[in-house]
C-alpha positions in Angstrom: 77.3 71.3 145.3 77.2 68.1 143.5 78.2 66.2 146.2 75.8 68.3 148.1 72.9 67.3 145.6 73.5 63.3 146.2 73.4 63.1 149.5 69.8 65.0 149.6 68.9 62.7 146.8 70.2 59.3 148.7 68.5 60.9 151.8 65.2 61.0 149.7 65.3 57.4 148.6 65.7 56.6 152.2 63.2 58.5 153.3 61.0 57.1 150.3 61.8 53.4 150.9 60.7 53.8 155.3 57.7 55.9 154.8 56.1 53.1 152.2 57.7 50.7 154.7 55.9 52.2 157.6 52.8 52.2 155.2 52.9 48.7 154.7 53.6 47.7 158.4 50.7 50.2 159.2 48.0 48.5 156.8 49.6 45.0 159.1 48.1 47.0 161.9 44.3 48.5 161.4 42.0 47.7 163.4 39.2 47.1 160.5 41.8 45.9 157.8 41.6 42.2 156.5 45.5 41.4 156.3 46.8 38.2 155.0 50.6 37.4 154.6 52.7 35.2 153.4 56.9 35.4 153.6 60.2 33.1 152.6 63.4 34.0 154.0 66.4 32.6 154.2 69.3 34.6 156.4 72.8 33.8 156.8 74.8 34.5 160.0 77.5 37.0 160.4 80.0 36.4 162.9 82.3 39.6 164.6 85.2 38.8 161.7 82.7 38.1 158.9 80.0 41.7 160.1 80.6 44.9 158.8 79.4 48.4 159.6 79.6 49.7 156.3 80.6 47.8 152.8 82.0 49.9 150.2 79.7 50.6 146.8 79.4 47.6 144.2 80.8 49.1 141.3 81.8 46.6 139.3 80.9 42.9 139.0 81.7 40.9 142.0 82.9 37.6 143.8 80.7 38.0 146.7 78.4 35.2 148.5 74.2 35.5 147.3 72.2 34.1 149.8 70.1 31.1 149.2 67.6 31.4 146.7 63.7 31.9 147.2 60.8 31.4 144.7 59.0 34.0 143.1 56.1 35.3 145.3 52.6 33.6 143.5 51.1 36.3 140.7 53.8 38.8 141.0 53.3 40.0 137.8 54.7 38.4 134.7 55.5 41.1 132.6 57.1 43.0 135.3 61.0 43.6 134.2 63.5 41.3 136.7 67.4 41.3 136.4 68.8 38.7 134.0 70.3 36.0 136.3 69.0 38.1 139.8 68.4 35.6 142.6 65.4 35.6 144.7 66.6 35.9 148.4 63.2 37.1 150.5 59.3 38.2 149.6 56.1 38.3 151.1 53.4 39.3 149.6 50.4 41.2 152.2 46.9 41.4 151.5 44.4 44.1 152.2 41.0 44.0 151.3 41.8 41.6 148.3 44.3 44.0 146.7 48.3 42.2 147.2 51.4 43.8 147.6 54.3 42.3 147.0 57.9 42.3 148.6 61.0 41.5 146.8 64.5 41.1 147.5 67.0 39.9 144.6 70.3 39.4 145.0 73.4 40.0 141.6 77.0 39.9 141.7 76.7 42.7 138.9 77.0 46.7 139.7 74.9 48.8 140.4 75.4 50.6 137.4 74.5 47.5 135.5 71.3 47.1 137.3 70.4 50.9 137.2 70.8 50.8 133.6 68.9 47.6 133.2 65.7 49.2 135.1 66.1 52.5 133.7 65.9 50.9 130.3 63.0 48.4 131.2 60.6 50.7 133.2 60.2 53.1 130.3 59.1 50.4 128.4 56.4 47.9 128.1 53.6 48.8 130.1 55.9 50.3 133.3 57.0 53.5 133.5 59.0 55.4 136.1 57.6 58.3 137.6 61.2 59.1 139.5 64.3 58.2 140.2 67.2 59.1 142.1 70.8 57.2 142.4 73.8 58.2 143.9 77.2 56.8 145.2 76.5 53.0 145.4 72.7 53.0 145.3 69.5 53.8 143.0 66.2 54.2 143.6 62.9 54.6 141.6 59.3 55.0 141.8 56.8 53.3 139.0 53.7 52.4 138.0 52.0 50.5 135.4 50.6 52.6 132.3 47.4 50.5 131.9 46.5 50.2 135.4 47.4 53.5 137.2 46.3 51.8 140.6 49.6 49.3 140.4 52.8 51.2 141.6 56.0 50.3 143.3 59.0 51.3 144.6 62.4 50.1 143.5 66.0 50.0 145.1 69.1 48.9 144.1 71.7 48.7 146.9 76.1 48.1 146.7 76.8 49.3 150.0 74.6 46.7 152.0 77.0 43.3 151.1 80.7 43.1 150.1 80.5 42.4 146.0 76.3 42.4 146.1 73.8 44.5 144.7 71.0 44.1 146.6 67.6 45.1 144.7 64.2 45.3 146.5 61.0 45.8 144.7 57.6 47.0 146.3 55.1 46.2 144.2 50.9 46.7 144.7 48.0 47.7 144.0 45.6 50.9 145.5 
């Protein structure tokens, strides 16, 4: 049952993480909406030797490869709780009608657990809170907003199965 219990709970961060990722790529797309956007990316190439289908769970820390780092999108929010020596790998930040959402991806050679632990600790302090989370075998997920604002919310994940010895973490952050 257990077993049963984490993959309906992975399957609901999945779930979670394309319907606000359909949301966001659907406010790119109104007719009547005033979209701006701004992204940094850097990608490496994977040949046939190097590409995997699936990468077991990060469970402990790691000697994998981070990709390049990024900068910080402009007024992501100072106060809002990143992962001690996290690198910056990709963000954008979209614009509708004045109100910015940003994108995040950070890149750690530490565990999961590590990380979960980290923003289980951090989002229910401060002026965050998390209104749910969910983990399971190599990943975590959580939903948040901000106590003094309501209106700012977000969506975090925290991925080891995505890159040999990475945690991936990606943060949607914004603002109704």
């Amino acid at each position: 049952m257990r077993g049963h219990r984490s993959t309906g709970r992975q399957r609901l961060i999945e779930w979670t993480l394309a319907a606000l990722a359909v949301t966001l790529v659907g406010t790119g797309c109104g007719g009547s909406t005033n979209v701006a956007s701004t992204t940094q990316t850097h990608s490496s190439p994977t040949s046939g030797a190097n590409a995997s289908a699936s990468a077991a769970p990060n469970t402990s820390s790691g000697s994998g490869q981070l990709d390049p780092e990024v900068s910080m999108p402009a007024n992501f929010p100072s106060d809002f709780p990143i992962y001690p020596g996290a690198r910056p790998t990709q963000q954008a930040t979209l614009a509708s009608n004045g109100n910015p959402t940003f994108e995040v991806t950070l890149e750690t050679l530490d565990s999961v657990d590590k990380v979960q632990a980290f923003y289980t600790a951090q989002l229910k302090q401060g002026d965050w809170t998390i209104s749910f989370e969910a983990s399971s075998t190599g990943t975590y997920g959580a939903t948040f907003t901000r106590q003094s604002n309501s209106k700012y919310s977000g969506l975090l994940s925290v991925d080891g199965t995505k890159k040999q010895g990475v945690t991936v973490i990606g943060v949607v952050l914004g603002s109704s």
